[in-house]
C-alpha positions as CSV (number, residue, x, y, z in Angstrom):
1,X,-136.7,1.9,-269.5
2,X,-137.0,3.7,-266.1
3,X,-139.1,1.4,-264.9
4,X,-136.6,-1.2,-265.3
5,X,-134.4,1.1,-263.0
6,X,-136.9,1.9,-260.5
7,X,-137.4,-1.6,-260.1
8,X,-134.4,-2.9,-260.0
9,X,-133.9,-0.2,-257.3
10,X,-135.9,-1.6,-254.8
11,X,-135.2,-5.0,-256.1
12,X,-131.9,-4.4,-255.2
13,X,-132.6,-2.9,-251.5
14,X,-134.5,-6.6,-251.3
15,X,-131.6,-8.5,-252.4
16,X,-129.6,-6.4,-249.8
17,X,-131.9,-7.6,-246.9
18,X,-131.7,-11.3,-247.9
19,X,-128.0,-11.1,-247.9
20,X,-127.9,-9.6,-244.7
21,X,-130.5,-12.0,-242.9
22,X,-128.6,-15.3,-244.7
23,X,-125.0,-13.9,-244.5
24,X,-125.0,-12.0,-241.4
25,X,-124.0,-15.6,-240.0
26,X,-120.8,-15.9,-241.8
27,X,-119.3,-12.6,-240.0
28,X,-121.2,-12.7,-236.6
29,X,-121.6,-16.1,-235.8
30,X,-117.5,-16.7,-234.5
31,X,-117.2,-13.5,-232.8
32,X,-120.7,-13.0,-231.4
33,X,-121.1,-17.0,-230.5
34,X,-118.1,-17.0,-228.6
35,X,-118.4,-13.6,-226.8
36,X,-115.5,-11.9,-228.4
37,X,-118.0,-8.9,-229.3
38,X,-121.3,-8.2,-228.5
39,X,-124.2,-7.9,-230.7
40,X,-124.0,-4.2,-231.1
41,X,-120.2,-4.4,-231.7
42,X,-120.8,-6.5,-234.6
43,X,-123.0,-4.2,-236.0
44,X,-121.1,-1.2,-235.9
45,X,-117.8,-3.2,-237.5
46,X,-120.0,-5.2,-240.0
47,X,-121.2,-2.3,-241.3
48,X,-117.7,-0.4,-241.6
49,X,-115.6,-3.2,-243.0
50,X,-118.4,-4.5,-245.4
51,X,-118.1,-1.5,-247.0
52,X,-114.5,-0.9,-246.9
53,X,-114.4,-4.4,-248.5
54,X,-116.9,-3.9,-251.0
55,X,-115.2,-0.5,-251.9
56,X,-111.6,-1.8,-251.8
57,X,-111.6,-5.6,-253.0
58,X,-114.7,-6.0,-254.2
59,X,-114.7,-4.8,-258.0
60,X,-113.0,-7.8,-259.5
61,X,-115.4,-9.4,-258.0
62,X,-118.4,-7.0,-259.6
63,X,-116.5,-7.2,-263.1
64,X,-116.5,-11.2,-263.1
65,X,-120.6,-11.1,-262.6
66,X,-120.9,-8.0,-265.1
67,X,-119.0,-9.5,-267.9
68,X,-117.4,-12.5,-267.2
69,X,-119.9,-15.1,-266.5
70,X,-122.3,-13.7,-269.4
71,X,-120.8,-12.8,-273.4
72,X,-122.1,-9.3,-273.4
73,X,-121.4,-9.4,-276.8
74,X,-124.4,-11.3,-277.6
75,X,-126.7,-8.0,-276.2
76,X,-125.0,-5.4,-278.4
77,X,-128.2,-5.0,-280.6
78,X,-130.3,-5.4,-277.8
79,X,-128.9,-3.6,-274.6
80,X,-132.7,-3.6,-272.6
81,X,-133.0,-7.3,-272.8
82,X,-129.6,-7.5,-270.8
83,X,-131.3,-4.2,-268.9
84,X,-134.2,-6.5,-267.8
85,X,-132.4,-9.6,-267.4
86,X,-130.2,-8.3,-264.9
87,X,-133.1,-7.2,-263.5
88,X,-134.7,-10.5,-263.6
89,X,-131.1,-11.6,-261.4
90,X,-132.0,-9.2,-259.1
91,X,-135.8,-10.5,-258.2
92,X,-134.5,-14.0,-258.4
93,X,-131.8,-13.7,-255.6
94,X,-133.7,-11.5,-253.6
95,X,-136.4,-14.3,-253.2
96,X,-134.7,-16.9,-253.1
97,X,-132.2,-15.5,-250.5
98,X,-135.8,-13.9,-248.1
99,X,-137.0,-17.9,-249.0
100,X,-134.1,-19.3,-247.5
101,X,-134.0,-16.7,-244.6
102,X,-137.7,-17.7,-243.3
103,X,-137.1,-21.4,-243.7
104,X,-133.7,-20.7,-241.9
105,X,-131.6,-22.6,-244.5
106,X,-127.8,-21.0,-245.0
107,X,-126.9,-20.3,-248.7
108,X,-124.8,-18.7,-250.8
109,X,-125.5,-15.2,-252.4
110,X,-122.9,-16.2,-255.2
111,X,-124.1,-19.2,-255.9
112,X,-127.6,-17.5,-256.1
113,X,-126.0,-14.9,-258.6
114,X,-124.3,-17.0,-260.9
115,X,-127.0,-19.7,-261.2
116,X,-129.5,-16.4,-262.1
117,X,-127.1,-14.9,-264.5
118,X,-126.7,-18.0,-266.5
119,X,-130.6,-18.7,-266.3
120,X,-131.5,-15.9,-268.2
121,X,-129.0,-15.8,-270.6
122,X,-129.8,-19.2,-271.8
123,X,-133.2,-18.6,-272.1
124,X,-132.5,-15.8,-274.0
125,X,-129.1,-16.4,-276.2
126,X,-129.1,-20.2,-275.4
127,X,-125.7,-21.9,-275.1
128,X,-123.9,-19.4,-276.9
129,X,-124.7,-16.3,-274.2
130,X,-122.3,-17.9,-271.7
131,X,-118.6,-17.6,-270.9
132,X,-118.3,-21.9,-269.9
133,X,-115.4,-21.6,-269.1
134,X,-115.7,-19.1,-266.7
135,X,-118.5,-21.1,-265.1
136,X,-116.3,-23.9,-264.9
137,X,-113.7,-21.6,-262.9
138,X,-116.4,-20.7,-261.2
139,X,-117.4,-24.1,-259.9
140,X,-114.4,-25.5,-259.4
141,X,-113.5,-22.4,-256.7
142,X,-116.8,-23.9,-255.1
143,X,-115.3,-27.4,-254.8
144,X,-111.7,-26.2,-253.9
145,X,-113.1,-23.5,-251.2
146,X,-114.6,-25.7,-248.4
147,X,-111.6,-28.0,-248.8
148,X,-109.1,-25.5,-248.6
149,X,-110.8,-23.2,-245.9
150,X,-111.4,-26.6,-243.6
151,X,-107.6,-28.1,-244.6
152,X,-106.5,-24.3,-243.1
153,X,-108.6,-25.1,-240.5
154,X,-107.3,-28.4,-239.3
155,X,-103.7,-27.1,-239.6
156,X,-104.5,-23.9,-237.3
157,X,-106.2,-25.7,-234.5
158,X,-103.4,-28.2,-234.7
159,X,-101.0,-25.5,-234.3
160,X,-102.8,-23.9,-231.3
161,X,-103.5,-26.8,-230.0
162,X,-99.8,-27.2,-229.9
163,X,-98.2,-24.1,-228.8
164,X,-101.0,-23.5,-226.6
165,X,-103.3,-25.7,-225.1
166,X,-101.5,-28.5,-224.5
167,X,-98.7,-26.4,-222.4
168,X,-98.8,-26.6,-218.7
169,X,-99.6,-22.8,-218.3
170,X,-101.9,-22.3,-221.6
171,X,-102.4,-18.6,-220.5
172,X,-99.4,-17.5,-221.0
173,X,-98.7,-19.5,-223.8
174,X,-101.7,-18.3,-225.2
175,X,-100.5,-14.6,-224.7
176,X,-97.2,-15.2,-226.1
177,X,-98.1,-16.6,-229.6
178,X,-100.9,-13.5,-229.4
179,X,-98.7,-10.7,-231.5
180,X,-97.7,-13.9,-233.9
181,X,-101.2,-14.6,-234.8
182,X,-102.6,-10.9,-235.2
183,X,-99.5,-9.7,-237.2
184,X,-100.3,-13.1,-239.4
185,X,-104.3,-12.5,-240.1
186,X,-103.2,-8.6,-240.1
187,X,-100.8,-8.8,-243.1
188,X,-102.9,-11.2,-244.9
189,X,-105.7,-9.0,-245.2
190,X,-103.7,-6.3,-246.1
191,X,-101.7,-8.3,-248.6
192,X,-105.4,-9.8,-250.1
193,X,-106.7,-5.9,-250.1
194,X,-103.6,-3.7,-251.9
195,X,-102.3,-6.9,-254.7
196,X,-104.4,-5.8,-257.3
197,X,-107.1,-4.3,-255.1
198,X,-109.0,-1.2,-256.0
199,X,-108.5,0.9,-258.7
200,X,-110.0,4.2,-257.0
201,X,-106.7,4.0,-255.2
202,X,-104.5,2.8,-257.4
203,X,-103.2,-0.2,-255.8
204,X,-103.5,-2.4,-259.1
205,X,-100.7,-0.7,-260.1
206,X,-98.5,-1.9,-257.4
207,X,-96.3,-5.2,-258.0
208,X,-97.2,-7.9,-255.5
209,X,-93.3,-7.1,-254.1
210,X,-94.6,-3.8,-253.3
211,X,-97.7,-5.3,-251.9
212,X,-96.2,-8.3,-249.6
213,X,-93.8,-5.2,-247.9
214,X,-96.7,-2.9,-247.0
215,X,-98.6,-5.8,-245.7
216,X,-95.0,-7.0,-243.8
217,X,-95.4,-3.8,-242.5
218,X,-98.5,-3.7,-241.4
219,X,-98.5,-7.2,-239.8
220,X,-95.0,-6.0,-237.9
221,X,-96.9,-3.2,-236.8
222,X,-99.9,-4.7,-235.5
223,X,-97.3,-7.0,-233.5
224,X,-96.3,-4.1,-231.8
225,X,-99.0,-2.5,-231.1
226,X,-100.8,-6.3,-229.7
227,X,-97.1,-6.9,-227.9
228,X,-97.0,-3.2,-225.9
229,X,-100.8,-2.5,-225.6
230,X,-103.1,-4.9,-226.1
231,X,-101.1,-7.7,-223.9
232,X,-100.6,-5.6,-221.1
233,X,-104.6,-4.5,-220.8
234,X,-105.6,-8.1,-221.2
235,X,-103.3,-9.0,-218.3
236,X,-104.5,-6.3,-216.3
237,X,-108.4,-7.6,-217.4
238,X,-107.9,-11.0,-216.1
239,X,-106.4,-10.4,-212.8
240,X,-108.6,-8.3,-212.1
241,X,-111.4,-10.5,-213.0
242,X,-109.5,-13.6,-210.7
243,X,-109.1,-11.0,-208.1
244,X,-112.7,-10.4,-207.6
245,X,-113.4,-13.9,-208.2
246,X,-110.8,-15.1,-205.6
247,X,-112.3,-12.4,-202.9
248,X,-116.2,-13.5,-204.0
249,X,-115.5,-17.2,-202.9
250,X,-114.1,-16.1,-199.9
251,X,-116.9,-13.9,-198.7
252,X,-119.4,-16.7,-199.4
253,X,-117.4,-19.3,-197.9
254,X,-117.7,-16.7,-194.8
C-alpha cells in the first residue's frame, strides 16, 4: 500500500492549498480589510498561530474525524479499504475546496470532510459504517454555530456601541474599555486552549478550575500590559498623526 501513502501525500499537500485559498478569508479578511495588519503581517501570524492551534487544540478535533464520525470497527478485517477511503476523503476535499476557490465560492473545509467521510463509508459498509449520532452532533453544531457566533455578535457591537461610540469623546472612551476587551478575548483563548487541550502538554489533565485561573491570569496580565504599554504608544501614535495633520492643513491653507 505505498502507493496509497504516496498519494495521499500529495493529496494532502492539495487539500492544504484549498484550505488555504477558501479559508484564508476567515482569519485575514477582519484584520487585513480594516487595516489592523497588513498583508504580510497576516502571513507571518497565520502561519504561527495556525500551527500553535493545530498543535495545541486541534486533536479532539482530528480524533472526532478519525474515529468518531466513521465505526472503525466495521474495517477490522479490512484495514486498506479504510486506507484508501480516507484517501478517497482526501481527493474529494481537495477538489472540491480548489473548485470552490476558482469559482470564488466560500465553504467549509469541515463540512467538506464530514460529508466525504460518510460518502465512502456508506458505499462501502452502508448504514451500518456510520456513528448517526455523531453526525447528528455534528449538524446540529452547524445550525447552532452561525446563530450563536451572530447572537455574540449583536451583543458586542451593542456593547461598544454603548460604552463607546455613542459617548461625546469616543476616543477616549474607546481607550479606556481597551485593557477590558483584550484581557476578555485574551483569557478566552487561553481558557478554550489549556481545558482539555493538548495532550503533548498535558493540559487534559488539568480541572477546568485550574484552567479558568491560568486563563484569569493571563487575561489580567494582558490588561496590564495593554493598560501601561500599549495605551500609552497608541496615544503617542495619534497625536502625532493629528499633529502632522494639523500643521499639513496649515501649510496648504498658506
Amino acid at each position: 500500500m505505498l502507493w496509497a501513502l504516496i498519494v495521499g501525500v500529495i493529496l494532502a499537500f492539495l487539500l492544504g492549498t484549498g484550505m488555504g485559498g477558501n479559508d484564508v478569508a476567515n482569519a485575514f479578511g477582519t484584520s487585513v480589510g480594516s487595516g489592523v495588519l497588513t498583508v504580510i503581517q497576516a502571513y507571518i501570524l497565520a502561519t504561527i498561530f495556525e500551527t500553535l492551534g493545530a498543535v495545541l487544540v486541534g486533536w479532539s478535533v482530528t480524533d472526532t474525524m478519525r474515529k468518531g464520525v466513521v465505526n472503525t470497527e466495521q474495517y477490522a478485517d479490512n484495514p486498506k479499504e479504510l486506507m484508501i477511503g480516507q484517501v478517497a476523503i482526501l481527493g474529494g476535499c481537495a477538489a472540491w475546496l480548489l473548485i470552490a476557490t476558482i469559482l470564488r465560492m466560500p465553504v467549509s473545509t469541515t463540512h467538506a470532510l464530514v460529508g466525504s467521510t460518510v460518502g465512502f463509508s456508506m458505499v462501502l459498509r452502508g448504514f451500518e459504517g456510520i456513528r448517526w449520532m455523531k453526525i447528528i452532533n455534528i449538524v446540529i453544531s452547524w445550525v447552532l454555530s452561525p446563530l450563536l457566533s451572530g447572537t455574540a455578535s449583536v451583543i458586542l457591537y451593542m456593547i461598544v456601541d454603548f460604552s463607546v461610540l455613542r459617548r461625546k469623546h469616543p476616543l477616549d472612551c474607546g481607550l479606556r474599555v481597551l485593557p477590558i476587551f483584550y484581557s476578555i478575548c485574551v483569557g478566552f483563548i487561553s481558557f478554550m486552549v489549556i481545558w482539555d487541550g493538548s495532550k503533548l502538554l498535558h493540559f487534559n489533565e488539568l480541572s477546568i478550575w485550574a484552567a479558568a485561573l491560568i486563563a484569569i491570569g493571563f487575561g489580567l496580565t494582558t490588561a496590564l500590559l495593554v493598560q501601561f504599554l500599549l495605551k500609552p504608544s497608541i496615544k503617542r501614535r495619534i497625536h502625532s498623526e493629528q499633529y502632522f495633520f494639523f500643521h499639513t492643513c496649515i501649510l496648504y491653507i498658506d
